[in-house]
Backbone bond lengths (Angstrom), bond angles and torsions (degrees), N, CA, C in turn:
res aa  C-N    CA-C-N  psi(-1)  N-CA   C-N-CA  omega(-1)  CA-C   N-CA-C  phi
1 X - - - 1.443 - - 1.532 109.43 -
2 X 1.270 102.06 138.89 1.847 112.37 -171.99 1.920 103.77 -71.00
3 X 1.411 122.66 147.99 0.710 123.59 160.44 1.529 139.62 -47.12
4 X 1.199 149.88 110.63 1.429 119.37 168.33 1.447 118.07 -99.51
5 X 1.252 107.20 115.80 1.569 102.21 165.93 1.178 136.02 -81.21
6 X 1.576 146.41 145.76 1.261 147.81 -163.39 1.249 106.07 -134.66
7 X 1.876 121.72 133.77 1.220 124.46 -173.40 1.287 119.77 -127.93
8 X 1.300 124.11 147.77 1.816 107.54 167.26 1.473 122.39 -154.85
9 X 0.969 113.73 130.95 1.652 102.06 -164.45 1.399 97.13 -89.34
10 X 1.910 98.69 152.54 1.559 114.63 -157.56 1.504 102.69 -128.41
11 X 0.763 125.62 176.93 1.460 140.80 154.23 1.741 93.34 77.17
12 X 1.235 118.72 57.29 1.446 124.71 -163.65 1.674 96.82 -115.07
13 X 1.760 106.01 -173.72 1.270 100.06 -168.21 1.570 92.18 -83.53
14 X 1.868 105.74 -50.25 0.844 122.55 148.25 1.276 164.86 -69.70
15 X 1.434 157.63 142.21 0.966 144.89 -152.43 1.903 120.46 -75.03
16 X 1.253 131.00 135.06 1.526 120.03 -165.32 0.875 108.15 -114.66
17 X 1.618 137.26 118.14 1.789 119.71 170.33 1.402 99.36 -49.27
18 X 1.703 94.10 174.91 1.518 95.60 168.32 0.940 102.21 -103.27
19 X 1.723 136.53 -170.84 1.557 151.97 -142.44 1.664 105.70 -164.23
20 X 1.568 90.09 93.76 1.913 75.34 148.59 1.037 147.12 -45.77
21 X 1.920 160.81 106.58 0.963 124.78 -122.94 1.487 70.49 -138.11
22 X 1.805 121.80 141.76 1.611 107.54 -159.65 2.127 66.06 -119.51
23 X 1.647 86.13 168.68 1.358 123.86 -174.64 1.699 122.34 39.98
24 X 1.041 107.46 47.94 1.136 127.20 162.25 1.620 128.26 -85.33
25 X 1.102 107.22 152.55 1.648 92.59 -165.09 1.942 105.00 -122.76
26 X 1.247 97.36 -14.85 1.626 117.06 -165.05 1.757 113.44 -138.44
27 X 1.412 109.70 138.52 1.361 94.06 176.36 2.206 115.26 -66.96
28 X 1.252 111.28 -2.77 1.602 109.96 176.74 1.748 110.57 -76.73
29 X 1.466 107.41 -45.06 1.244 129.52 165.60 1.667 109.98 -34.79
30 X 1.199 102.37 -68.73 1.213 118.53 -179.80 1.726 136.43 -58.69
31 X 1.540 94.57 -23.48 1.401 121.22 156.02 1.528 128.55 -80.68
32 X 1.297 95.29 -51.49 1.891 99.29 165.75 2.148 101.22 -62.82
33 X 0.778 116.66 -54.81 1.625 118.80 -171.46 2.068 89.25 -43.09
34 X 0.808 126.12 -69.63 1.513 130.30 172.85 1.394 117.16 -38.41
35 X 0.857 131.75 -78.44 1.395 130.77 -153.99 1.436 101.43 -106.59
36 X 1.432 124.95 1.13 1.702 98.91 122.80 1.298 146.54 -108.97
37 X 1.014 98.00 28.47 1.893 127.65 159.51 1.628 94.65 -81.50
38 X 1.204 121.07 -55.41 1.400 115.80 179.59 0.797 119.50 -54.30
39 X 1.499 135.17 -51.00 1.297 156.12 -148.06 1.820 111.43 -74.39
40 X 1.444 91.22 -37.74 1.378 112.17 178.77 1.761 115.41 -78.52
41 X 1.380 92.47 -39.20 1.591 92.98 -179.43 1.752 122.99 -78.58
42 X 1.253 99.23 3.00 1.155 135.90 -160.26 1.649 108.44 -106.30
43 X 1.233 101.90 -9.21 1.609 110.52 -150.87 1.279 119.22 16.64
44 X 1.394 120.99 56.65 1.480 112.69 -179.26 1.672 117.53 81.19
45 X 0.773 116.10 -12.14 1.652 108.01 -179.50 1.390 132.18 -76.60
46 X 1.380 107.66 -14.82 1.295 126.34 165.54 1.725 104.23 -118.06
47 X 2.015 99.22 118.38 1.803 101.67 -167.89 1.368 91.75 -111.08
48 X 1.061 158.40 20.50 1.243 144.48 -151.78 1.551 123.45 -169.35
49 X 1.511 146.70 -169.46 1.336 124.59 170.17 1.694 97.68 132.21
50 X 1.454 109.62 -151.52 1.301 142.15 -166.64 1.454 137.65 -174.52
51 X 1.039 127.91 134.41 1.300 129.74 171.53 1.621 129.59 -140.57
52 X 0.990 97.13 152.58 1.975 123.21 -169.66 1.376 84.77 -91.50
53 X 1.613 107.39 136.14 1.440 123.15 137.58 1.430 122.60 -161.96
54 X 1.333 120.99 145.86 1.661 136.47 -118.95 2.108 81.74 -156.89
55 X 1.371 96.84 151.94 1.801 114.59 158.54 1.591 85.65 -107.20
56 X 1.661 79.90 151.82 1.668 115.59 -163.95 1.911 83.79 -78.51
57 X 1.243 121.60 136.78 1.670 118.32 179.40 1.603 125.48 94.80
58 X 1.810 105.09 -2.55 1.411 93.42 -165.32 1.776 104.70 137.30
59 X 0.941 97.62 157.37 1.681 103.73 165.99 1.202 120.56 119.93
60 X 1.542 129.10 -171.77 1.555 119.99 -177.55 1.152 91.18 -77.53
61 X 1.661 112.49 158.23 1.748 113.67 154.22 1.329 119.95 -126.41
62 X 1.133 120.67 142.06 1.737 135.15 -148.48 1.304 90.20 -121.78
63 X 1.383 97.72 130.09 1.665 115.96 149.49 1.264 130.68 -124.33
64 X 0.807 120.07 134.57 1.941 139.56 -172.46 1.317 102.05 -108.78
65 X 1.433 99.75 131.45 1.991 119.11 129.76 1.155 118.39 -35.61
66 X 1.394 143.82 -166.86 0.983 145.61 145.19 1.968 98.60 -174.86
67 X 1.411 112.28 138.32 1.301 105.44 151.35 1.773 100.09 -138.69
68 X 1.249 103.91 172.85 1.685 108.07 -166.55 1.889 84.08 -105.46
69 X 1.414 134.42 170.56 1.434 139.81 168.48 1.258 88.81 -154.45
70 X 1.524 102.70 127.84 1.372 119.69 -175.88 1.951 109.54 -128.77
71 X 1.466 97.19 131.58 1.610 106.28 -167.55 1.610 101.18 -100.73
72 X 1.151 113.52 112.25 1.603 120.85 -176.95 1.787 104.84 -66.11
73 X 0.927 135.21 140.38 1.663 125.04 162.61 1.554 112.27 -90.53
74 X 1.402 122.27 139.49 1.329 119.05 161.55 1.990 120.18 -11.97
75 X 0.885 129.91 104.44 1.662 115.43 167.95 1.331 97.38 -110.29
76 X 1.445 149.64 46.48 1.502 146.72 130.57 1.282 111.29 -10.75
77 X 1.664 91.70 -81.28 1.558 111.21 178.29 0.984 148.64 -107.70
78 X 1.517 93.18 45.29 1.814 112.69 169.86 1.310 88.77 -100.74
79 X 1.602 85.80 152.11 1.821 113.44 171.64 1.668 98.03 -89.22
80 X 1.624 100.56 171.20 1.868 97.51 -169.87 1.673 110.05 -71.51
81 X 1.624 103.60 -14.30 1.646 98.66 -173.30 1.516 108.95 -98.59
82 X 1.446 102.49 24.58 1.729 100.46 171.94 1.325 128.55 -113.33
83 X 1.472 112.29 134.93 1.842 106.08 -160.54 1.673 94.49 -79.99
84 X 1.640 88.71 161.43 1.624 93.71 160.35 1.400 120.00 -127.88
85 X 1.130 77.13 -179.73 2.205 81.07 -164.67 1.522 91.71 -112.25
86 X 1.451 112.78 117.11 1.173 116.41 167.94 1.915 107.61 -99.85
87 X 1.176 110.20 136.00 1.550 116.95 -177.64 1.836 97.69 -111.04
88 X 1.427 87.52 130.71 1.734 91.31 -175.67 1.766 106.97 -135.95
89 X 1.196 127.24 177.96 1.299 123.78 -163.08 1.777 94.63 -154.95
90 X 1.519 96.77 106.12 1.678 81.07 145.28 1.577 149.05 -126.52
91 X 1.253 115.36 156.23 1.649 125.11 -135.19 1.727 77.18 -101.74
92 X 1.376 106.87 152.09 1.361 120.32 173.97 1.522 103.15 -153.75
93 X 1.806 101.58 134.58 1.255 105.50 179.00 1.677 125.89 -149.95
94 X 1.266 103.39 101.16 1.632 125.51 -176.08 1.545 103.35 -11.68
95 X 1.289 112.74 128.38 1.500 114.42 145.39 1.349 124.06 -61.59
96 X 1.329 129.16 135.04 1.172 106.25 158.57 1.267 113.39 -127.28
97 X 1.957 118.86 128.20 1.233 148.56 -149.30 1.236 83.68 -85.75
98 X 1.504 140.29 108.38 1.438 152.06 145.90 1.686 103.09 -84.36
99 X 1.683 107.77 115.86 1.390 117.74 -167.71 1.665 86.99 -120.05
């Protein structure tokens, strides 16, 4: 039986359900699939944060950093009715639970 992973970003102003996140193979996978769904819906305005993710039944649960880095392109020579393509990257980085 395939894994399901479940995600939710934490440390918010507000509170976030979590998200089944389907075809994932890894809990990192499963974190990037999230919070750049966010990131996007977000258009960028929120660069930074955290997230929880857990298998649906049990299992270790991982939490990440996360910030988004976004590369502006030249707009010199765009006219005002031309979109731009912003290319962005996000960085994710394991907690590690020292017990």
């Amino acid at each position: 039986m395939a894994k399901r992973f479940w995600a939710q970003l934490i440390e918010m102003d507000e509170e976030i359900a979590p998200a089944s996140i389907p075809g994932c193979t890894d809990h990192e996978s499963a974190a990037d699939t999230l919070v750049t769904d966010f990131v996007g819906a977000m258009g960028g305005e929120i660069t930074s944060g955290a997230v929880r993710v857990w298998i649906d039944g049990g299992g270790q649960e991982r939490i990440y950093d996360w910030s988004a880095e976004f590369e502006m392109p030249d707009t010199s020579d765009l006219g005002d009715d031309e979109d731009i393509e912003v290319e962005g990257e996000i960085v994710l980085t394991e907690r590690v639970n020292r017990a």
